[in-house]
Every structure is written in C-alpha cells, then in structure tokens.
C-alpha positions as a Markdown table, in Angstrom:
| # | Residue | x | y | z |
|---|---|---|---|---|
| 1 | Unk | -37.9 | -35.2 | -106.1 |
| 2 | Unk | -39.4 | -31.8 | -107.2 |
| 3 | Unk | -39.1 | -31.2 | -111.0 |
| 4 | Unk | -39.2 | -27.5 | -112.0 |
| 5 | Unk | -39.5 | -28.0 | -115.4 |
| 6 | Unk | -42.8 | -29.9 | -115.6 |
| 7 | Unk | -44.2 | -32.6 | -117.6 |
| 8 | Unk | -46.8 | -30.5 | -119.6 |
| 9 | Unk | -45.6 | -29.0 | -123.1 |
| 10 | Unk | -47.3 | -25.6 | -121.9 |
| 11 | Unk | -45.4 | -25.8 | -119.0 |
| 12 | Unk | -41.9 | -26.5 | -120.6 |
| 13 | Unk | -41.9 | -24.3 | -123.7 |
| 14 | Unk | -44.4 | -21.5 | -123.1 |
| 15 | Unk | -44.4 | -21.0 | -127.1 |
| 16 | Unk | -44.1 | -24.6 | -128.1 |
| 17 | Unk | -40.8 | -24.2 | -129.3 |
| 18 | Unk | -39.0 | -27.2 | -127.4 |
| 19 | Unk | -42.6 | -29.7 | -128.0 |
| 20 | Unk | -42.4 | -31.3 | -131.3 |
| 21 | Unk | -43.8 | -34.5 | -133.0 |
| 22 | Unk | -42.0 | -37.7 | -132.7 |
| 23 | Unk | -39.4 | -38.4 | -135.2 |
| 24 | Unk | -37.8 | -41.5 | -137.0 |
| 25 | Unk | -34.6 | -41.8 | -134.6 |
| 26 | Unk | -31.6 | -40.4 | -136.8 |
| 27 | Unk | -30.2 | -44.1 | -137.0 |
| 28 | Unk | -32.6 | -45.5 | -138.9 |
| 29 | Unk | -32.3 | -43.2 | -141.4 |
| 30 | Unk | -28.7 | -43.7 | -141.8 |
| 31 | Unk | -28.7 | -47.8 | -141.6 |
| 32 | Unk | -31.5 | -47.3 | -145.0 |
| 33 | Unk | -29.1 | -45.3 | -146.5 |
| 34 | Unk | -26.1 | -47.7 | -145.4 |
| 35 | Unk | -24.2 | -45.3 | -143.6 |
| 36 | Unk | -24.5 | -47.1 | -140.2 |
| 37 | Unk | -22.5 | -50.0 | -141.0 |
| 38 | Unk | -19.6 | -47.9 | -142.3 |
| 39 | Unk | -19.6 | -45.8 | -139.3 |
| 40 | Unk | -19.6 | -49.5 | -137.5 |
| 41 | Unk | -16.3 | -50.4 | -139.5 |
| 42 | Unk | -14.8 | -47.2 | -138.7 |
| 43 | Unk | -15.2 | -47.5 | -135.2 |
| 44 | Unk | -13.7 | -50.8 | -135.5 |
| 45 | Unk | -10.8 | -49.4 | -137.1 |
| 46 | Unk | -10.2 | -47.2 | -133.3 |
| 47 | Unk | -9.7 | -50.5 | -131.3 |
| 48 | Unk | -6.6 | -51.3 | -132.7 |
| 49 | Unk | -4.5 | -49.4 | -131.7 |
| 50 | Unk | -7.2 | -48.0 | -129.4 |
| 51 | Unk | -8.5 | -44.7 | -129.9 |
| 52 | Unk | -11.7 | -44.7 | -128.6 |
| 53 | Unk | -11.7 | -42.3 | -125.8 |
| 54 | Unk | -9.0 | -39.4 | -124.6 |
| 55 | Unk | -7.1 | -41.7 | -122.6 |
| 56 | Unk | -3.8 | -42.3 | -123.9 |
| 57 | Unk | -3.4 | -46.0 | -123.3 |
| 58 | Unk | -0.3 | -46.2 | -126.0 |
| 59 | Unk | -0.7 | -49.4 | -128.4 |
| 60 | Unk | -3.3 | -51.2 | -126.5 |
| 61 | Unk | -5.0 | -53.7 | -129.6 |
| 62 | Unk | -8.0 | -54.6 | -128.5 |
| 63 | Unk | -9.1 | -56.3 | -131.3 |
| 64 | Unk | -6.7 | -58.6 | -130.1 |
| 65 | Unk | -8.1 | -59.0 | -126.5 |
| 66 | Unk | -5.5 | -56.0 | -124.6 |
| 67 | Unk | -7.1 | -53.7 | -122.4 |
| 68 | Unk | -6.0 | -50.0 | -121.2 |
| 69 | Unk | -7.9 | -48.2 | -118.3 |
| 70 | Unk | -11.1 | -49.3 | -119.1 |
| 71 | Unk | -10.5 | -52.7 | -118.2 |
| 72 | Unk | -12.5 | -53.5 | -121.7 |
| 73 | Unk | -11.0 | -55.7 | -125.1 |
| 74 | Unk | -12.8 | -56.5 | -128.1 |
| 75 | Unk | -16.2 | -57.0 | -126.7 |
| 76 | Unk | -18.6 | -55.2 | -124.6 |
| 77 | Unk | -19.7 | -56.6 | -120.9 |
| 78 | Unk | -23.0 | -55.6 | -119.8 |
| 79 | Unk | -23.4 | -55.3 | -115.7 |
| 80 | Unk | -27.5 | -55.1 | -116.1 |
| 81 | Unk | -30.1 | -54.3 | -118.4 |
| 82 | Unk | -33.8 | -52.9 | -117.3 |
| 83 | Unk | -36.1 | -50.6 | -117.4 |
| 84 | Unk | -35.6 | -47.9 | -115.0 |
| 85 | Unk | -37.6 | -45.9 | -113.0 |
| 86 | Unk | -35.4 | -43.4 | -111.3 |
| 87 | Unk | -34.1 | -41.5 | -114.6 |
| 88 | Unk | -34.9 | -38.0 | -115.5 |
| 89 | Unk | -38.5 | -37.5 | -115.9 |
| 90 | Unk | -38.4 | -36.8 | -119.5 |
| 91 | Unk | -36.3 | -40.5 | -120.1 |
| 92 | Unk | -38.2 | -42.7 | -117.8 |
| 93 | Unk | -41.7 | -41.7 | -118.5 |
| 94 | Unk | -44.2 | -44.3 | -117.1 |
| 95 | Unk | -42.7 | -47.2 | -118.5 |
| 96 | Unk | -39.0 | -46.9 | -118.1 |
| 97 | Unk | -35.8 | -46.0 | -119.5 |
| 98 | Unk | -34.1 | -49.1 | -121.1 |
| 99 | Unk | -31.0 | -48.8 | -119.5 |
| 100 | Unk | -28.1 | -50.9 | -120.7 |
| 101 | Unk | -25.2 | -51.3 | -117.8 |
| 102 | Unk | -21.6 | -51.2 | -119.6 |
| 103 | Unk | -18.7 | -52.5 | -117.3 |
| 104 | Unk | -15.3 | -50.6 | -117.2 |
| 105 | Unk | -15.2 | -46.5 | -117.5 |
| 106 | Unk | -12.2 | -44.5 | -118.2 |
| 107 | Unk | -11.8 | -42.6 | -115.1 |
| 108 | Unk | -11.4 | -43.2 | -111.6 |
| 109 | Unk | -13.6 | -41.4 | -109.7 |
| 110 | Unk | -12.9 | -41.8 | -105.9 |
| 111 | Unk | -16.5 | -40.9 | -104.9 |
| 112 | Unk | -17.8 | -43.7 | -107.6 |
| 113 | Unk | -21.2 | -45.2 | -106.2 |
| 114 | Unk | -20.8 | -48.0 | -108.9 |
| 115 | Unk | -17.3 | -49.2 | -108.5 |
| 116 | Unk | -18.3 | -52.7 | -108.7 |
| 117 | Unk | -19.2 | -52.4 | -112.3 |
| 118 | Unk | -17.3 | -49.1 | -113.4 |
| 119 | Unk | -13.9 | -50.5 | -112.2 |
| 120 | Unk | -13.4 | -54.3 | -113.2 |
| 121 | Unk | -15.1 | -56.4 | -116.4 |
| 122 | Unk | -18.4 | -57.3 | -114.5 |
| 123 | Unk | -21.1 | -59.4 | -116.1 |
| 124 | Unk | -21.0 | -61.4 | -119.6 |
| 125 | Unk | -19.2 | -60.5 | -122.5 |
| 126 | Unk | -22.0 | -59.8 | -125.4 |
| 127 | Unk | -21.0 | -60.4 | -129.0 |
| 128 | Unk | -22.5 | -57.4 | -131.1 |
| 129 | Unk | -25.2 | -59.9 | -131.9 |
| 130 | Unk | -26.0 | -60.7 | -127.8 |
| 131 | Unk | -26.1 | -56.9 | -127.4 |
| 132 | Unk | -28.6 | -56.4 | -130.3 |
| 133 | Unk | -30.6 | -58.7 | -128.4 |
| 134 | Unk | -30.2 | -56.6 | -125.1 |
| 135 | Unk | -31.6 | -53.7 | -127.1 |
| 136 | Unk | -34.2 | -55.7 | -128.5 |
| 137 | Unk | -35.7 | -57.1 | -125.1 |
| 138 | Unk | -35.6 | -53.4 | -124.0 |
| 139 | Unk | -38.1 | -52.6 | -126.3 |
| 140 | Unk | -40.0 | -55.2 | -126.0 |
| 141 | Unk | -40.8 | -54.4 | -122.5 |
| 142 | Unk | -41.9 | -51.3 | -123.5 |
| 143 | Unk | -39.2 | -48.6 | -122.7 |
| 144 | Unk | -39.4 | -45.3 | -124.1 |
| 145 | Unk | -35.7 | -45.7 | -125.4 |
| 146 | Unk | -32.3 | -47.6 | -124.9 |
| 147 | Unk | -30.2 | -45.7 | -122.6 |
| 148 | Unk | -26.5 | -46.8 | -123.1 |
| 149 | Unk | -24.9 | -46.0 | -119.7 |
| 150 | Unk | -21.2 | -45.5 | -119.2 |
| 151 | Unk | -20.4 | -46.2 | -123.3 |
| 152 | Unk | -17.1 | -44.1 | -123.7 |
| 153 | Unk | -15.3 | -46.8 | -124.1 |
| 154 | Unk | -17.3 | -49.4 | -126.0 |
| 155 | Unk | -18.6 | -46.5 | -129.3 |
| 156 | Unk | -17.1 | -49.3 | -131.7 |
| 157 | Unk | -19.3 | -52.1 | -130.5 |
| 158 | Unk | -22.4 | -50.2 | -130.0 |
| 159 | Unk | -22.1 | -49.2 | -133.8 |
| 160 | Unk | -21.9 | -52.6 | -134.4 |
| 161 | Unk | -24.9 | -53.7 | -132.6 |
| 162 | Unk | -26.8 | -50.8 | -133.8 |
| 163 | Unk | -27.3 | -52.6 | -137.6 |
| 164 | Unk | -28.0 | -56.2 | -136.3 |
| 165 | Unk | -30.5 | -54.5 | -134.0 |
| 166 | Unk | -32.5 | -52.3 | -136.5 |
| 167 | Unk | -32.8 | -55.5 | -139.3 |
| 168 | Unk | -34.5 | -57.1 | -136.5 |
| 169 | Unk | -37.1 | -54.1 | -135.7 |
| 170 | Unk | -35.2 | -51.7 | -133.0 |
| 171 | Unk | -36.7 | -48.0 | -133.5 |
| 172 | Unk | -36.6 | -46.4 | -130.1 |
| 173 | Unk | -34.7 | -43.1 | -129.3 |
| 174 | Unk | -30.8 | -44.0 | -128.7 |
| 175 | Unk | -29.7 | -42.1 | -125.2 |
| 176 | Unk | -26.0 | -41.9 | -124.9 |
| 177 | Unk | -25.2 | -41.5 | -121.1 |
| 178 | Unk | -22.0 | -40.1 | -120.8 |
| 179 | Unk | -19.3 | -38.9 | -118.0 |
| 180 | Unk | -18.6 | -36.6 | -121.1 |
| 181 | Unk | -15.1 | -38.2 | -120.4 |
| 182 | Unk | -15.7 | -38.6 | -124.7 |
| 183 | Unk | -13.2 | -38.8 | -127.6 |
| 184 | Unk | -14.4 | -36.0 | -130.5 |
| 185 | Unk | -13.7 | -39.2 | -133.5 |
| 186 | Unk | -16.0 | -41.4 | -131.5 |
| 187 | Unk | -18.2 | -38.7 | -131.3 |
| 188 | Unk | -18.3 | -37.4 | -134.6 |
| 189 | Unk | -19.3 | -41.5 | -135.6 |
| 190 | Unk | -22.1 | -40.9 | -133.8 |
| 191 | Unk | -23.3 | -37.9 | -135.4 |
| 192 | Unk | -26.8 | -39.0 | -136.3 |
| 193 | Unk | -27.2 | -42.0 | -134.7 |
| 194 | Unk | -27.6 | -40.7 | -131.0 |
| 195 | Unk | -30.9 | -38.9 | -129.9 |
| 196 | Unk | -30.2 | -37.7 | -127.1 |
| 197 | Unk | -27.1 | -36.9 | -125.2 |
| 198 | Unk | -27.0 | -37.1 | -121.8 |
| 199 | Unk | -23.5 | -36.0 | -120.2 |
| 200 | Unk | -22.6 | -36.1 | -116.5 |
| 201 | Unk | -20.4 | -32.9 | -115.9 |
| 202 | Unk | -18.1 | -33.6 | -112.6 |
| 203 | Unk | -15.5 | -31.3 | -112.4 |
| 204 | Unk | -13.6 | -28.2 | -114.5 |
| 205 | Unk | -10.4 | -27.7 | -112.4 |
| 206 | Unk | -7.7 | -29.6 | -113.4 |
| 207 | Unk | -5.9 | -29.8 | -109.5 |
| 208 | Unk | -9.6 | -31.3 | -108.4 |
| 209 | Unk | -10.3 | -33.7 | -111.8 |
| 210 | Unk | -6.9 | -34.8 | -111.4 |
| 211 | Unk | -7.1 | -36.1 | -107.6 |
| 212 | Unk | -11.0 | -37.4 | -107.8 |
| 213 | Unk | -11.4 | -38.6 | -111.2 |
| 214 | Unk | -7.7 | -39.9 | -112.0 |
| 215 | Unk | -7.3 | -37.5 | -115.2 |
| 216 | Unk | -6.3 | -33.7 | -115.3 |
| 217 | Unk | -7.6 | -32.9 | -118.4 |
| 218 | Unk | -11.7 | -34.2 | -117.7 |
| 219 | Unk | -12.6 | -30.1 | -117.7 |
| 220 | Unk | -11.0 | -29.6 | -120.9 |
| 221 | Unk | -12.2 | -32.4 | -122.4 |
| 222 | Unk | -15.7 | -32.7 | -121.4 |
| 223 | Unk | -16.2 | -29.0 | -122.4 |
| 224 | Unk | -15.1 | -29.6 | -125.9 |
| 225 | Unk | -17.7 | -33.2 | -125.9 |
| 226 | Unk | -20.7 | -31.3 | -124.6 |
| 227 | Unk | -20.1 | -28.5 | -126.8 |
| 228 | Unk | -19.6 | -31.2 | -129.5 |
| 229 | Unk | -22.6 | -33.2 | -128.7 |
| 230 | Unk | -24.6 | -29.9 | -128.5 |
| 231 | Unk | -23.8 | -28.9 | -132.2 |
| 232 | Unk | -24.8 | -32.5 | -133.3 |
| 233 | Unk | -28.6 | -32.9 | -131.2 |
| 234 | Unk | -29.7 | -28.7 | -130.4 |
| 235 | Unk | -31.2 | -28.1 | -127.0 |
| 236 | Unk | -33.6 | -31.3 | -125.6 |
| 237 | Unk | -37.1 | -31.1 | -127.8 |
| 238 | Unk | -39.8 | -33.3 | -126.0 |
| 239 | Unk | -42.9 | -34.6 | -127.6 |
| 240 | Unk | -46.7 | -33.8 | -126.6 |
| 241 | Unk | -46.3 | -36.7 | -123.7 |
| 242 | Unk | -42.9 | -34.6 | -122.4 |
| 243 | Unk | -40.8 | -37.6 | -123.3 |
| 244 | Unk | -37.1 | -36.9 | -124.5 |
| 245 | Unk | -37.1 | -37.2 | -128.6 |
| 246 | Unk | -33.7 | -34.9 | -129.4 |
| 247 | Unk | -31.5 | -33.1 | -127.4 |
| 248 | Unk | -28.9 | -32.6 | -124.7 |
| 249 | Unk | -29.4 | -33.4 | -121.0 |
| 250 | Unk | -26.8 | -32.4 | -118.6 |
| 251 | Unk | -26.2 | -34.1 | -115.4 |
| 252 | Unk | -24.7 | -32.1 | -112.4 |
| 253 | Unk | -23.7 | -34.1 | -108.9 |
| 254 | Unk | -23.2 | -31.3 | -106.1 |
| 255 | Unk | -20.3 | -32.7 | -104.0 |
| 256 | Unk | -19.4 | -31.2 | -100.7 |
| 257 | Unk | -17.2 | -28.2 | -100.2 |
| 258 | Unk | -16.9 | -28.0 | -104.3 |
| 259 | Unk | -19.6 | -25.4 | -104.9 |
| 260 | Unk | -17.6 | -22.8 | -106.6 |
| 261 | Unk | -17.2 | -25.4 | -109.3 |
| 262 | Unk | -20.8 | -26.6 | -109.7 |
| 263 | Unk | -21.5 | -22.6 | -110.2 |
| 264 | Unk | -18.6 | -22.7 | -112.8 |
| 265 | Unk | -20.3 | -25.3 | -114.6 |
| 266 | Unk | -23.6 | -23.6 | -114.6 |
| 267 | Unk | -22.3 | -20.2 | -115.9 |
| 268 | Unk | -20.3 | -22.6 | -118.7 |
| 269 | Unk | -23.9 | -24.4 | -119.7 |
| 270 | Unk | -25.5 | -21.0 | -119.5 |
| 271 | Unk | -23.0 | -19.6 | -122.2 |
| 272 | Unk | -23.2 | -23.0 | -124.7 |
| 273 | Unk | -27.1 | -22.8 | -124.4 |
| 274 | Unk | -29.2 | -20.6 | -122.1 |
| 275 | Unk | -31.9 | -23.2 | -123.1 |
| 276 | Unk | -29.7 | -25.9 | -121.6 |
| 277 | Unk | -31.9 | -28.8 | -120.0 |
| 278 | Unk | -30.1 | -29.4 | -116.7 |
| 279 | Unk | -30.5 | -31.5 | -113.6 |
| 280 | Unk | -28.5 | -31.1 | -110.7 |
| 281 | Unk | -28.6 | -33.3 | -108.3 |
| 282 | Unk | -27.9 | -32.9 | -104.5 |
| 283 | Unk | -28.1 | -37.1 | -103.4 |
| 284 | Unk | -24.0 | -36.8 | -103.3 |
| 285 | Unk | -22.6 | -39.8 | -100.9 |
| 286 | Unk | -19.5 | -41.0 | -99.8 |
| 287 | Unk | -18.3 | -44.4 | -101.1 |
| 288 | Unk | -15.6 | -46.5 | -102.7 |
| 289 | Unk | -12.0 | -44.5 | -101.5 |
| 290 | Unk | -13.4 | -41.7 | -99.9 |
| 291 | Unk | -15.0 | -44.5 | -97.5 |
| 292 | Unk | -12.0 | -47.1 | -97.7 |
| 293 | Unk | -9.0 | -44.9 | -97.7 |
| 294 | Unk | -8.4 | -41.8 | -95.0 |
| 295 | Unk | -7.2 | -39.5 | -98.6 |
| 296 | Unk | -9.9 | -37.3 | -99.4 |
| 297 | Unk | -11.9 | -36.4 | -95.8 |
| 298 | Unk | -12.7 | -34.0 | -97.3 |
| 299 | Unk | -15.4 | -35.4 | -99.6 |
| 300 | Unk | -16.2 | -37.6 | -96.9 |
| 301 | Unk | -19.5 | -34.9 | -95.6 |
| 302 | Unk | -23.2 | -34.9 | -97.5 |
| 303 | Unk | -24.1 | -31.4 | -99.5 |
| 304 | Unk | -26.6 | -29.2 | -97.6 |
| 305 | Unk | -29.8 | -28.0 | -99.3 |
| 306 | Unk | -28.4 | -24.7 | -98.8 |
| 307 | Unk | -25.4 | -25.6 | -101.1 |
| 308 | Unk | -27.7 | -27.0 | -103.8 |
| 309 | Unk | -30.1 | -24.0 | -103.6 |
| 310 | Unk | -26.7 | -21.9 | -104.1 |
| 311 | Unk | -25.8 | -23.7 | -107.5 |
| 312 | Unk | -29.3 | -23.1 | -108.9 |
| 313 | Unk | -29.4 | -19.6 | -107.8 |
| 314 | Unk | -26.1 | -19.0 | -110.1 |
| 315 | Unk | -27.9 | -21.1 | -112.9 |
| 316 | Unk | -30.7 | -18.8 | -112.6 |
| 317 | Unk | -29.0 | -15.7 | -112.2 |
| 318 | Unk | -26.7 | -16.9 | -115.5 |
| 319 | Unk | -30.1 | -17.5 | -117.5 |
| 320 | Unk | -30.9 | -20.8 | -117.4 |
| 321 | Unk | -34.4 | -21.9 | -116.8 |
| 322 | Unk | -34.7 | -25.5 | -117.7 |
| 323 | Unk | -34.3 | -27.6 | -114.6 |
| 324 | Unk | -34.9 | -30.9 | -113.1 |
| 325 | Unk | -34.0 | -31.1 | -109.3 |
| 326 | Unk | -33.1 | -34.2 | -106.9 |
C-alpha cells in the first residue's frame, strides 16, 4: 500500500487546518447531558414497524423477532470483534481499529467478499448489554476507536449499547462504517454521537446498483447519506499522531469495466468537499455470484493499475487532494 496523504500533520494539512487536539467523543457529551438514552428509545421506536434503513420491508416488527432483508430482529449478531490492522492508516494506527463485525446488510451485492456474514445471521446474538461489553474489550486492548462495521441495520441497538457502555468507562472515537446504504432518521439519531463516518460509495447508476447491489435507488440514496453525514462531522480532522478524531472518510472499490462510474463518484465527492478524504481501492475480486453463477462475466476480470491510476487522475483533475491508495 502507498498512502499519498501521509501520516505527518505537515504533510496532510500544509497550514494545520485538518490537525487538531483530541476531543471528548460527541457521545459522551450527550449521555452527561441525557440525550443519548432518548435517542436510544427513539431508535427503538424504528424497529417496530421497522424503519431503520431505506428498504421498504412493509410491517416487519422486529421488536417482536421478524426480520426483512437484513436477516436481523430485535438483537444485534456480531460475526467478529478485533483489533484490525489493515484499516485506513488514520483508523488503525499502531494498535488497531476495534472493529465490531455486524451480521446481515441490506443489500445484495453480487461481488460481496463477506457473504458469509453480510447475507445470513452469523455469530451470537448480543443483548445491548453483551455488546457494551464488545466495545469495552475493544478498548481495553488498546484500539484507537470502535469501528462499527456494516451497522445500517442495527442504529437502534447500537444507541442502546452506547449508554451501558459509557457508565462503564467507554471514551474512544465511535467510526460508523457504512455501505452509505443509510436511512436520513437513523442518521439524524446519530448526529453527535458518531466521530467519524466512514461510507463505502459502490455505485451511482441506477441500471448497475439495481443488478449488483439488489436496490435501484443505492446512488440516490447514498448521495443524500454522505452529504448528510458530511453536514453532521466536516471534512476528517486528525490529531498530532495523524489518527482519525472527526470527519468523513470515503471508501471507493474500483471494479472492472465500471470506471466511468468510479470517475462519477469522484467528481460528486469533489463538489460535496474538495477537502474530501478518500481512499480508492484497486484490490477488487471476484466472489460469491459472480464466481457461483455464469450472470455477471462481466465483473468476473481484476481492475488494471491503469484503471485505478484513471479514477485518481479525475479526482485530481476535479480537485481533490486527500487520498489514501490500495
């Protein structure tokens, strides 16, 4: 991995502008002033009938144990929790991003590496308590945050952990790592809460998010997240270590034969921020249905440097400067 955007303060805001001191994470703040456990009852109040995300699974009560596309009822499963090592530079740090696993996801990407965990209920079932806990351990191993991976679907019991997990000492930076697949209410509960957002951009066309991700509307929708998420957290901020404190992160995955939409994306970021911290990542492989299904050949290929050197070219050509490169 090359990272263009270095680790140095110096060397990723020439005027200091994006370095700043540490701050108390935004949910601590609101759990002192009680607001954390209301936004935990008001997420509750989206499972039933569920609400939590843009897919329209009619009447699905989860409170009452129902599930809709994301395979997920009233309580969260966790596939794996650990410190990671192969985040973005500015998450992992030299101890690790606590990453939290969830089960389910509310698309159907054909392409999806993780289809073990992304596609059925894998791993426990964690009462908010259990996944306090999770958090916890996390920290205790000394990650540089909690990086909630794949939470779309499972806002309301994250909000509900959140409280449990601060009365028992949590304080690190919250990511939320998104498909930016995201519902604006569940969003707009999390105003203040998250740290830093961390949105995997796939697709914009509706014909192409409609074949490989299983919804037509992902471009429309993740637009209006991102540029939600944006107006909540302000272009990434590091501190003088170059670890994430506050801020957006966007995640790009070059697949083959689709660059015209990876440079629509860029141009897109380029417009919401030209400040826009983005990594775009060329390690695109072929798995789950494009491997065991003869529908989409098409994706079956690898992306050439040359394609990946073509999508930052546009990025810098549309004025964005901020990269990190796989």
């Amino acid at each position: 991995m090359s990272t263009e955007v270095a680790r140095l303060p110096r060397e990723i805001g020439g005027d200091g502008r994006f370095v700043v001191e540490p701050e108390t994470p935004g949910y601590l703040r609101l759990h002192e002033a009680g607001e954390l456990r209301l936004r935990a009852e008001a997420a509750h109040d989206l499972l039933a009938p569920c609400r939590v995300c843009p897919r329209p699974c009619q009447g699905v009560d989860r409170l009452a144990g129902e599930v809709g596309a994301c395979r997920i009822g009233r309580y969260a499963h966790v596939a794996s929790a650990f410190a990671h090592l192969g985040e973005e530079e500015v998450l992992r740090g030299w101890r690790g991003s606590g990453t939290v696993f969830f089960s389910g996801c509310n698309l159907r990407c054909v392409f999806c590496q993780n289809a073990d965990i992304s596609q059925q209920a894998a791993g426990p079932e964690l009462s908010p308590g259990e996944l306090a806990t999770v958090m916890l351990t996390l920290q205790a191993e000394g990650c540089h945050n909690i990086n909630l991976v794949t939470p779309e679907h499972v806002v309301p019991q994250v909000l509900e952990a959140l409280p449990i997990a601060v009365e028992a000492g949590l304080t690190l930076p919250l990511v939320y790592n998104t498909s930016a697949y995201d519902a604006l209410d569940s969003l707009a509960l999390l105003d203040g809460v998250v740290d830093v957002y961390m949105p995997d951009i796939k697709l914009f066309d509706p014909r192409l998010t409609h074949r490989y991700l299983g919804v037509g509307d992902y471009g429309e929708v993740a637009r209006e997240a991102v540029a939600a998420m944006h107006a909540q957290v302000g272009d990434l901020v590091v501190d003088r270590h170059g670890a994430a404190c506050r801020g957006l992160v966007v995640r790009h995955l070059g697949m083959p034969g689709l660059g015209a939409e990876s440079e629509a994306i860029v141009r897109w970021l380029a417009e919401l921020s030209a400040d826009t911290f983005v990594n775009v990542m060329g390690q695109y492989r072929p798995d789950w249905k494009v491997l065991t299904t003869d529908r989409y050949p098409q994706l079956r290929g690898r992306v050439s440097r040359a394609e990946v050197d073509a999508v930052f070219a546009e990025a810098r050509d549309a004025g964005l400067w901020r990269f990190e490169r796989r």
